[in-house]
Short mmCIF file of the C-alpha atoms (twelve columns), coordinates in Angstrom:
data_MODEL
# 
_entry.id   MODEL 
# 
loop_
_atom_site.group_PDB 
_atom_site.id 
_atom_site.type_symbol 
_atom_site.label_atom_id 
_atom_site.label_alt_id 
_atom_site.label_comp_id 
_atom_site.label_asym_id 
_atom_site.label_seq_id 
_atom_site.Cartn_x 
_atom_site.Cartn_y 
_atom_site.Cartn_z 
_atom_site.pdbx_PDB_model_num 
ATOM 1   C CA . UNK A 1   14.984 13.528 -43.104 1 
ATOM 2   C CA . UNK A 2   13.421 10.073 -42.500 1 
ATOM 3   C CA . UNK A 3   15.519 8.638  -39.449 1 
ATOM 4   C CA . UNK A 4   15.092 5.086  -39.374 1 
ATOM 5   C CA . UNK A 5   18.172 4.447  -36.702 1 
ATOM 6   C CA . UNK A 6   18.343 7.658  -35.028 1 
ATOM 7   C CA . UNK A 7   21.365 8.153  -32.730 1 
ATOM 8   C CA . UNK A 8   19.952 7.637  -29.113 1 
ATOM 9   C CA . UNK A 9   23.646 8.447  -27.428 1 
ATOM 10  C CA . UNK A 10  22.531 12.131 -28.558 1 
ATOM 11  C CA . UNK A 11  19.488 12.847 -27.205 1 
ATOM 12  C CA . UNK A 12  19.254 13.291 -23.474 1 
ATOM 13  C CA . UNK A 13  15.583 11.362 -22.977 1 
ATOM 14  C CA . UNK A 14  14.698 8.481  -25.506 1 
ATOM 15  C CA . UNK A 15  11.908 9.273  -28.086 1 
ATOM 16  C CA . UNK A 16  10.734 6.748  -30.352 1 
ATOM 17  C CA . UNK A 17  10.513 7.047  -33.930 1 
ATOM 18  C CA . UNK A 18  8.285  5.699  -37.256 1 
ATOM 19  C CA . UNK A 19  8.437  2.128  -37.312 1 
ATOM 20  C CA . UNK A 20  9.934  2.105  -33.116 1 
ATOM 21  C CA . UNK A 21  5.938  3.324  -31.996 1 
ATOM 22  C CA . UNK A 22  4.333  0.239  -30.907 1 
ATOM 23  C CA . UNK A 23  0.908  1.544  -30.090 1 
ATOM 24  C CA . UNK A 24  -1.892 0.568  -32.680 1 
ATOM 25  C CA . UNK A 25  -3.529 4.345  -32.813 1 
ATOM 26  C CA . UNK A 26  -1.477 7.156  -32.555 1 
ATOM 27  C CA . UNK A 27  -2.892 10.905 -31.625 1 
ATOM 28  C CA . UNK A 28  -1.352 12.722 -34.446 1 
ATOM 29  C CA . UNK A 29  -0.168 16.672 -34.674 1 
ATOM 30  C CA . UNK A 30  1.167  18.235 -37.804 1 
ATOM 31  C CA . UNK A 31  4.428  19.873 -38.434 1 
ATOM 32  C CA . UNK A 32  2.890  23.210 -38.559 1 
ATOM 33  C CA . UNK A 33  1.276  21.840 -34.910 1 
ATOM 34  C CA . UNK A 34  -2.851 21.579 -36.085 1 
ATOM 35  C CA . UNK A 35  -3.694 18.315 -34.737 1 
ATOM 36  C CA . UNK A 36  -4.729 15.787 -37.196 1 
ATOM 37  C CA . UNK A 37  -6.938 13.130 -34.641 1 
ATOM 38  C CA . UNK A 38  -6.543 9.719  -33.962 1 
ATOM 39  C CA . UNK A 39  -5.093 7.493  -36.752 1 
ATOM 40  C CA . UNK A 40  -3.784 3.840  -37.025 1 
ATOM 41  C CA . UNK A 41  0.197  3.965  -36.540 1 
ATOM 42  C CA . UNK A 42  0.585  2.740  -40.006 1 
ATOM 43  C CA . UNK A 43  -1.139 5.239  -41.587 1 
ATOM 44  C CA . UNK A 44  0.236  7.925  -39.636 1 
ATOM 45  C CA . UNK A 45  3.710  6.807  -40.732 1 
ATOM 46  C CA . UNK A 46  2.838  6.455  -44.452 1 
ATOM 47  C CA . UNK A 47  1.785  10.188 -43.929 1 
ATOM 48  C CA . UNK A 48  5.031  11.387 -42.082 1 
ATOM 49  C CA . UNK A 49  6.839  9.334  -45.171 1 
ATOM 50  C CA . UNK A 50  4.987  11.039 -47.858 1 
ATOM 51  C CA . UNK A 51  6.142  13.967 -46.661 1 
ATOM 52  C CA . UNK A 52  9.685  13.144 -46.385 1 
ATOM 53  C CA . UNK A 53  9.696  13.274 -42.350 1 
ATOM 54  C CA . UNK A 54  9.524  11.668 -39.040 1 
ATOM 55  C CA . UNK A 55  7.112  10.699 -36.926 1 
ATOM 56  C CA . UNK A 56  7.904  10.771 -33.292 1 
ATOM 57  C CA . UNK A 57  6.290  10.012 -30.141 1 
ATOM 58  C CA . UNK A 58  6.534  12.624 -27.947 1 
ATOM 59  C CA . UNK A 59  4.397  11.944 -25.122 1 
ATOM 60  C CA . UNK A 60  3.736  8.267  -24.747 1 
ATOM 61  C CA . UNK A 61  2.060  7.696  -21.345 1 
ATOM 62  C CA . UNK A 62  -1.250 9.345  -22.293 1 
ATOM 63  C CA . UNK A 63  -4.278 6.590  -23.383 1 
ATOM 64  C CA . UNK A 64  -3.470 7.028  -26.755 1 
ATOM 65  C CA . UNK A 65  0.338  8.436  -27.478 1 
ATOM 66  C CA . UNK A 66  1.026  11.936 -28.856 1 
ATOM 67  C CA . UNK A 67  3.472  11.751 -32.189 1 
ATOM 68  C CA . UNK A 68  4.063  14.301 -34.336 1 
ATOM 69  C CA . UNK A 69  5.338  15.348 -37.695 1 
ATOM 70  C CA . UNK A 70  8.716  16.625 -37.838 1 
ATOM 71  C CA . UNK A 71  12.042 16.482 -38.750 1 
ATOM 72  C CA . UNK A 72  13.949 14.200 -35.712 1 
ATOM 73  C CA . UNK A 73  17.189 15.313 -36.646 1 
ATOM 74  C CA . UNK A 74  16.017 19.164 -36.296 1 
ATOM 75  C CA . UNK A 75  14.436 17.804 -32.746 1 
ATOM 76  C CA . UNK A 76  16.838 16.753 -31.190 1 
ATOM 77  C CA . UNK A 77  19.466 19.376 -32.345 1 
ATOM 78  C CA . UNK A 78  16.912 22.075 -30.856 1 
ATOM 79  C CA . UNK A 79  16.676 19.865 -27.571 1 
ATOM 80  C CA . UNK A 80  20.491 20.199 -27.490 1 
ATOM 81  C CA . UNK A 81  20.611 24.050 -27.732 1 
ATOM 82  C CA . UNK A 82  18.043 24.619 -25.074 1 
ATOM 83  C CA . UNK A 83  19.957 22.444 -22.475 1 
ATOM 84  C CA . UNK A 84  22.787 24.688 -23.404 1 
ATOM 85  C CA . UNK A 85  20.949 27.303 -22.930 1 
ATOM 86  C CA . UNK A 86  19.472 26.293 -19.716 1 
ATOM 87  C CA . UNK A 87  22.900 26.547 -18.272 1 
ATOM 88  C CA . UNK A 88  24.171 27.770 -14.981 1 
ATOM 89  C CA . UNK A 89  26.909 30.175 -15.871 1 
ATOM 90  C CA . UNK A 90  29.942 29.931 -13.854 1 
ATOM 91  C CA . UNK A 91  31.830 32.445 -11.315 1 
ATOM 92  C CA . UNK A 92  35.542 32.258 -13.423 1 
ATOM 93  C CA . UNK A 93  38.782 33.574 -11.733 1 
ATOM 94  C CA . UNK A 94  40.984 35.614 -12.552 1 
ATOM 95  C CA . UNK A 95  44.205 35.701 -10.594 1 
ATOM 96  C CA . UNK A 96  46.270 38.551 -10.228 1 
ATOM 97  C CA . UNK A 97  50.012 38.626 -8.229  1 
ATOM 98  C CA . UNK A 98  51.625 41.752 -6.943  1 
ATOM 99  C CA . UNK A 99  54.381 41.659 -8.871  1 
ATOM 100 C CA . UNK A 100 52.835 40.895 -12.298 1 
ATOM 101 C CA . UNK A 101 54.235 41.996 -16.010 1 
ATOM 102 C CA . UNK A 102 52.010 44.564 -18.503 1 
ATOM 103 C CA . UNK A 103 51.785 41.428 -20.813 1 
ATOM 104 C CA . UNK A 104 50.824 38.849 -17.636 1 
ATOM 105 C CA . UNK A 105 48.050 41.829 -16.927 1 
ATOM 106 C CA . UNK A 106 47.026 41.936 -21.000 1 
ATOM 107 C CA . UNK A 107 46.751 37.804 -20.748 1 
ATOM 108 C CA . UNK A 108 44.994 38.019 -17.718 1 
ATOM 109 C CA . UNK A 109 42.666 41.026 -18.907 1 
ATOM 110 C CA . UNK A 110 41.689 38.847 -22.130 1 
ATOM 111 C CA . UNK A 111 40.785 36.085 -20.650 1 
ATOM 112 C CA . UNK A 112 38.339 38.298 -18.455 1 
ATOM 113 C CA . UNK A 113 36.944 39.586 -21.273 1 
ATOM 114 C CA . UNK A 114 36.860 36.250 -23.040 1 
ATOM 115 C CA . UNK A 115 34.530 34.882 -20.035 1 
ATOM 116 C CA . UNK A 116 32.833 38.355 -19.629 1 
ATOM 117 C CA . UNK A 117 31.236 38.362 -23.335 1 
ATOM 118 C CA . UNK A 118 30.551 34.389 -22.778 1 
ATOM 119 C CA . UNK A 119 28.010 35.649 -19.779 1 
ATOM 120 C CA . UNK A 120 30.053 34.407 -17.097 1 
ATOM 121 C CA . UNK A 121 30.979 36.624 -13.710 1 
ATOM 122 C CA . UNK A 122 34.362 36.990 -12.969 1 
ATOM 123 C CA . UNK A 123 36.283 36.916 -9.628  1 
ATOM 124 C CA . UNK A 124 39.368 38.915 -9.806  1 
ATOM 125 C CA . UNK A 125 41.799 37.707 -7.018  1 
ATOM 126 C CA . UNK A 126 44.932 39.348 -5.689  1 
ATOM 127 C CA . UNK A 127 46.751 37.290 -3.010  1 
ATOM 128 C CA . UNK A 128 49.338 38.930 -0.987  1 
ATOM 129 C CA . UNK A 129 52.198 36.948 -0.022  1 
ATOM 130 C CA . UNK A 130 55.044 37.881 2.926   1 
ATOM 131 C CA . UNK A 131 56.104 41.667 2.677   1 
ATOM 132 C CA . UNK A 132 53.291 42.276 -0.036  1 
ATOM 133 C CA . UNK A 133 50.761 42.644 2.735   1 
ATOM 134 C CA . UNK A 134 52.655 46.038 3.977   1 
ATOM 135 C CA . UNK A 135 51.078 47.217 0.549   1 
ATOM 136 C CA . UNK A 136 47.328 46.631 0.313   1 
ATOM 137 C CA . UNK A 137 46.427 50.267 -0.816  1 
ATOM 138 C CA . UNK A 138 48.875 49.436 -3.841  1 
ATOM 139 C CA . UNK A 139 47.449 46.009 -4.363  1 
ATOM 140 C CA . UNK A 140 43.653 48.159 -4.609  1 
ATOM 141 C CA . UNK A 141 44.998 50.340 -6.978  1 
ATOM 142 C CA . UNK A 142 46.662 47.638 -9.263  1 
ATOM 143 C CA . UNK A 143 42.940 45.706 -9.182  1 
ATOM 144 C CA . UNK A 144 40.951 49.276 -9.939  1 
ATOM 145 C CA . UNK A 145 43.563 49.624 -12.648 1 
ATOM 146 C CA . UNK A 146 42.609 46.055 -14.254 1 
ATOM 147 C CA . UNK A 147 39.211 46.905 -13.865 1 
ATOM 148 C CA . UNK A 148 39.635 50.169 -15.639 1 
ATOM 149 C CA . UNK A 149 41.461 48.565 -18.332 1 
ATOM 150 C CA . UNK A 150 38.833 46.362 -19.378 1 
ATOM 151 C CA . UNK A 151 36.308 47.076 -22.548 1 
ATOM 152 C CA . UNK A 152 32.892 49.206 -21.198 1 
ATOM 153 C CA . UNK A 153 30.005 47.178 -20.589 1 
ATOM 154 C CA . UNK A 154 30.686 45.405 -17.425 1 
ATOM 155 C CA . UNK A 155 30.450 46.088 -13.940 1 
ATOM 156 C CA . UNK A 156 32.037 45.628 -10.390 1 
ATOM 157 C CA . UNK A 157 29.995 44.186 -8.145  1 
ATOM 158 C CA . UNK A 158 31.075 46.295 -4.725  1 
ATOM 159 C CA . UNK A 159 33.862 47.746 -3.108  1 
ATOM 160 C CA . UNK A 160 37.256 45.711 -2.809  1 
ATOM 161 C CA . UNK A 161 36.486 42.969 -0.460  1 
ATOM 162 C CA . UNK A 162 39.570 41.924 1.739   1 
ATOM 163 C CA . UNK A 163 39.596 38.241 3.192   1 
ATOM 164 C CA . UNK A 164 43.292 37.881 5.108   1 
ATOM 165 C CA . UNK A 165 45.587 37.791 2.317   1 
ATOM 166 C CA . UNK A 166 43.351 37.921 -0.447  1 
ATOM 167 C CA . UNK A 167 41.826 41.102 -2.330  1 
ATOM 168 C CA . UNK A 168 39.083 40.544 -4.459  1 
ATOM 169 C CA . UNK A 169 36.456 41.815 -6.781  1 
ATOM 170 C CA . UNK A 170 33.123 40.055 -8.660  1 
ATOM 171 C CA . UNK A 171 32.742 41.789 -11.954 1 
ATOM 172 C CA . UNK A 172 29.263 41.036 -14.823 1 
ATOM 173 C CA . UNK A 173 27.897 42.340 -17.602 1 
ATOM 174 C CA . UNK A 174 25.665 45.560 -16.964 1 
# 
């Protein structure tokens, strides 16, 4: 809706806008994206206007710079949710002791399944400490357990792996 100060803080890359284009012919492409030729920057602006919209530069290095049509506001929000998109999902941990409560293991089971259903893998960890590492069959069973008493639709990566100490598992979505 006709952005004459749009917020630049917002927008990862800097795109100028109506009155901001300082070339004297602009190549011009519709909203529905049929390209309309080569106009004078003044006129393609008083068409953008009469249609209640922007006109934005979106490629400005060629000879004559490509603007088109459209709603900034609706740009730049797209822009926004294909960076998010374009995310690297995480490896999240879980952390698990040997002598951990039913309602530590229900916490600790949620928020697995919290970052599970976001798309993110999840390391679960079990660290044993002193006397604990007498009972690493135990400490396998009380990680298949966890694992078993998560929602269906995810899966363990391999076997238990066992590094010193630590017992631990990568589980993702199928």
């Amino acid at each position: 809706m006709l952005n004459k100060k749009p917020n630049w803080q917002s927008a990862g890359r800097q795109y100028r806008v109506n009155e901001q284009i300082r070339s004297a012919q602009v190549d011009v492409i519709d909203e529905d994206g049929t390209r309309l030729g080569i106009l004078p920057t003044r006129q393609a602006i008083d068409l953008a206007y009469e249609k209640n919209i922007d006109l934005v530069e979106v490629s400005p290095l060629s000879d004559t710079p490509v603007c088109k049509i459209m709603d900034y506001g609706k740009f730049l929000y797209q822009q926004r949710r294909s960076q998010q998109k374009n995310k690297v999902l995480d490896t999240k941990g879980v952390r698990l002791t040997f002598k951990m409560g039913q309602h530590d293991l229900d916490i600790r089971k949620a928020q697995a399944e919290k970052f599970l259903s976001k798309g993110h893998k999840v390391r679960v960890e079990l660290r044993l400490r002193g006397r604990e590492k007498a009972f690493r069959n135990q400490a396998k069973e009380l990680i298949t357990n966890f694992i078993n008493q998560l929602s269906t639709g995810y899966k363990a990566d391999k076997s238990i792996e066992i590094m010193g100490p630590t017992l631990s598992i990568l589980i993702y979505k199928k």
